[in-house]
C-alpha positions as CSV (number, residue, x, y, z in Angstrom):
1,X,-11.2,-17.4,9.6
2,X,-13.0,-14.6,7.8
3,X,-11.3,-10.5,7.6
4,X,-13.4,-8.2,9.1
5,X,-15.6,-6.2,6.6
6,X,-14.4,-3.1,5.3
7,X,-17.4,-1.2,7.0
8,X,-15.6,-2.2,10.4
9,X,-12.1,-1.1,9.0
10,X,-13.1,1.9,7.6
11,X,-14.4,2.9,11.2
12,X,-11.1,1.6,12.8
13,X,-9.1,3.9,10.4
14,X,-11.4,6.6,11.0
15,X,-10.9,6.7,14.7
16,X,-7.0,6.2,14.6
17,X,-6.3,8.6,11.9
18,X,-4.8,11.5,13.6
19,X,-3.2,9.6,15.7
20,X,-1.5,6.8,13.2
21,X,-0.4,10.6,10.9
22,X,1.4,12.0,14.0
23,X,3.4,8.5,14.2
24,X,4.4,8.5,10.6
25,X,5.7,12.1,11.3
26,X,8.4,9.9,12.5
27,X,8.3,6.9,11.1
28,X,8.5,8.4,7.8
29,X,12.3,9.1,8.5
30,X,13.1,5.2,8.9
31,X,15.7,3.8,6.1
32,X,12.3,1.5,5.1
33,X,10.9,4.0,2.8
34,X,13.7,5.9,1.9
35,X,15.5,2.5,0.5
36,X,12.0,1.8,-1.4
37,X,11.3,4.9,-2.7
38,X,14.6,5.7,-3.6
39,X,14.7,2.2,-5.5
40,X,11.3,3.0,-7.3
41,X,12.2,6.3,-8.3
42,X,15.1,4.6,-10.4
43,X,13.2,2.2,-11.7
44,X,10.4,3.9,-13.1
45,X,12.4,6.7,-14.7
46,X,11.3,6.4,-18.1
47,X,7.4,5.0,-17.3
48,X,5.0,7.8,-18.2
49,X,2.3,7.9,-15.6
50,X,1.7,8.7,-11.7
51,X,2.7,6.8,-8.6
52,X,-0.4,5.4,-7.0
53,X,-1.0,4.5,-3.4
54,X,-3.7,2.4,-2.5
55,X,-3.9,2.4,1.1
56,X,-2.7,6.1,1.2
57,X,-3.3,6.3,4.7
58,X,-2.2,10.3,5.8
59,X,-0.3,10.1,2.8
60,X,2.9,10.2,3.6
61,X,4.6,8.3,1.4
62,X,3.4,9.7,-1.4
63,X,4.2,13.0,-0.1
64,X,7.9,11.7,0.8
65,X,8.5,10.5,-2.6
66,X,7.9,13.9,-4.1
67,X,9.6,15.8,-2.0
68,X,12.6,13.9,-2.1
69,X,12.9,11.6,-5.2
70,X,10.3,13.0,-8.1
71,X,8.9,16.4,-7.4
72,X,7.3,16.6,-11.3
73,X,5.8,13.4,-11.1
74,X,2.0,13.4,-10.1
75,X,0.9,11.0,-7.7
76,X,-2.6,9.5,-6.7
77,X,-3.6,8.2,-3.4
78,X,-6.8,6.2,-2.3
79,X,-7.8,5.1,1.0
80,X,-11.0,3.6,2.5
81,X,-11.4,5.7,5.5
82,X,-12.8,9.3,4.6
83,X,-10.6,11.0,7.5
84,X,-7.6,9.6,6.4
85,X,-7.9,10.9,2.8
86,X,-8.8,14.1,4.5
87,X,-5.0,14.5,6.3
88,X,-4.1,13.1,3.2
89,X,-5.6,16.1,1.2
90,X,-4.6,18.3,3.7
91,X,-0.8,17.0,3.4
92,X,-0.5,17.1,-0.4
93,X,-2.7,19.6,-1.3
94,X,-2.7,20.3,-4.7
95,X,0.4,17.9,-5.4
96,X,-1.9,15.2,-5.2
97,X,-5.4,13.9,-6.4
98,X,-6.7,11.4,-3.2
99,X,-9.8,9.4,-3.3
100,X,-11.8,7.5,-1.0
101,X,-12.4,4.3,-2.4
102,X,-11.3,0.2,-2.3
103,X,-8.0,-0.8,-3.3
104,X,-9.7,-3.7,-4.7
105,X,-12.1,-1.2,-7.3
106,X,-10.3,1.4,-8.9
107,X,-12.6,1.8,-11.3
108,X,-12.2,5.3,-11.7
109,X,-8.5,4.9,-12.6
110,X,-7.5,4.4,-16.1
111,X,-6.4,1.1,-17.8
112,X,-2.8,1.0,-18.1
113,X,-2.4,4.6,-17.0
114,X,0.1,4.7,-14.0
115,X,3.7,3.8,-13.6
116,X,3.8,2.4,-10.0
117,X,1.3,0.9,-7.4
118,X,2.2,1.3,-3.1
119,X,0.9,-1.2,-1.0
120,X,1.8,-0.7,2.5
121,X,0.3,-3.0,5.5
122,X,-2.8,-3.4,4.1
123,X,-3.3,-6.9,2.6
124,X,-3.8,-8.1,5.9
125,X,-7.7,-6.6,5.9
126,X,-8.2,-8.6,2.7
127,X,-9.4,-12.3,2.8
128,X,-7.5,-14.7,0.1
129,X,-9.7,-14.4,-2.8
130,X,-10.0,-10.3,-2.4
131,X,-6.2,-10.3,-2.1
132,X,-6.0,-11.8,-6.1
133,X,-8.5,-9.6,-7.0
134,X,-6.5,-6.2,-5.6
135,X,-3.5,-7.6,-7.7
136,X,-5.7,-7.8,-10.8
137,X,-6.6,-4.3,-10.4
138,X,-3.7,-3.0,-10.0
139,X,-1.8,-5.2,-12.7
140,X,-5.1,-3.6,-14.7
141,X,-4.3,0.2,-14.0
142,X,0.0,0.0,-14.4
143,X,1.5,0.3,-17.7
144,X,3.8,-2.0,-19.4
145,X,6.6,-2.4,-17.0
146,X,4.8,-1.0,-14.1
147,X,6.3,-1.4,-10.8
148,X,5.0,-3.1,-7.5
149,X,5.7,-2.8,-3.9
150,X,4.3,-3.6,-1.3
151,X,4.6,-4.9,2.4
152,X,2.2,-6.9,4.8
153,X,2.9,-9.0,7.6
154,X,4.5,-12.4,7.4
155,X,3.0,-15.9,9.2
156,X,-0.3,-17.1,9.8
157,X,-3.2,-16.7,11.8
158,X,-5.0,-13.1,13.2
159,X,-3.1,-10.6,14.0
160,X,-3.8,-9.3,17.9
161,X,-5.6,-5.9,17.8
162,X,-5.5,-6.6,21.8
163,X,-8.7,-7.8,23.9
164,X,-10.5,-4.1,23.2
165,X,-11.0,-4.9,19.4
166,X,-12.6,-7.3,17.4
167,X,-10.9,-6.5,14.4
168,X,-9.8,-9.7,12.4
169,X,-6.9,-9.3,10.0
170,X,-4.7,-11.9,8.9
171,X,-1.1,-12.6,8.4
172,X,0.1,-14.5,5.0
173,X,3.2,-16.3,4.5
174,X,5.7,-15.4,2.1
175,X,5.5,-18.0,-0.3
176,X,1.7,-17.4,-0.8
177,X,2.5,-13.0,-1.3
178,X,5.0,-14.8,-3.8
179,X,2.4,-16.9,-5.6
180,X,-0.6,-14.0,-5.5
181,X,1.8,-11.6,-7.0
182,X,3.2,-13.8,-9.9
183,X,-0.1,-15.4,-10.6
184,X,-1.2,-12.3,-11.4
185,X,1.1,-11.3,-14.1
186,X,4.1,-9.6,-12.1
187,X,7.9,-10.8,-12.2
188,X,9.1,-10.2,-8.8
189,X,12.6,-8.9,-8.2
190,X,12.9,-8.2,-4.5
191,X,11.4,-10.1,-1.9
192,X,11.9,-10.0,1.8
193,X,11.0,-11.2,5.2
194,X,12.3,-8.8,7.8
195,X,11.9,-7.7,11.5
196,X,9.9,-4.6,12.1
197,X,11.4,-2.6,15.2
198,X,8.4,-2.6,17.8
199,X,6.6,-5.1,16.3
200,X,6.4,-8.4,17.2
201,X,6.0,-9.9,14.0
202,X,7.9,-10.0,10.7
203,X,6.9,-8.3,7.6
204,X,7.5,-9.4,3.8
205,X,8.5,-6.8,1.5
206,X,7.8,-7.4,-2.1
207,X,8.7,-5.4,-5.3
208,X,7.9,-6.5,-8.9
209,X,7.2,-5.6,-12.6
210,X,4.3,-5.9,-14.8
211,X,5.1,-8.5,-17.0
């Protein structure tokens, strides 16, 4: 079982944008982020470099990290869909630089420039071998002691985009997020498998170092 292309996803994204930025007006405000950004902030205190997110969506996180846990640090965000990055520009303004481009490219971000990569419930649109390369990008673009985290749902199989979509994406299981992630040169610290309210699947949430 194949992902869908990104050409599909990027169309997806487009067309639920607005609507997926009103839900994280919300959602933002779950303990979820503010345990993970509140625990990167910490651990990235004396890293040089921005926080980047590469599946940046409306750009929340980013913007809730800022506000809340590291106002001087700049912060970078990069999402496939160009409407997205739009709300996304339109949220951080001049806070933030935001990008279209492929989480699994970021060719126009510096070797070992930034102090932390977000991944947030996107792996699932990546097939096995494009999941090891993402991680080797972003192992590329974090400095020495870099920090990780991200999330994507736990099991196996497609997830159900219901009978109007044809949208493939796949669920992993923990031990295999384990094994990408240390393969590719992190040390992870914090890894979880845990219920998401509304959802009826689990996700795994995963923070780590650049070794």
């Amino acid at each position: 079982m194949k992902a869908t292309p990104k050409s599909k996803i990027r169309d997806l994204y487009d067309s639920t944008a607005d609507s997926y930025a009103r839900m994280m007006d919300t959602e933002i405000d779950l303990p979820l982020y503010s345990d993970v950004l509140g625990r990167l902030a910490e651990r990235i205190t004396a890293i040089r470099g921005p926080v980047l997110d590469t599946s940046c969506g409306s750009g929340h996180m980013l913007f809730r990290y800022r506000e809340q846990y590291d106002p001087e640090r700049s912060v970078v965000g990069v999402d496939l869909s160009p409407r997205m990055v739009s709300l996304a520009r339109r949220k951080l303004g001049s806070q933030a630089e935001i990008l279209v481009g492929d989480m699994r490219d970021l060719g126009r971000i510096e070797t070992a420039s930034s102090a932390a990569v977000l991944s947030f419930f996107a792996l699932h649109h990546l097939d096995p071998a494009d999941i090891v390369l993402a991680l080797e990008e972003w192992r590329r673009i974090l400095r020495a002691g870099g920090q990780l985290v991200l999330a994507t749902w736990e099991g196996t199989g497609a997830i159900d985009y219901g009978g109007d979509s044809d949208v493939v994406a796949l669920r992993y299981r923990e031990r295999e997020i384990r094994d990408w992630v240390g393969a590719a040169g992190f040390s992870v610290s914090r890894c979880v498998v845990e219920p998401v309210e509304g959802f009826p699947m689990d996700a795994v949430y995963l923070e780590g170092t650049q070794e």
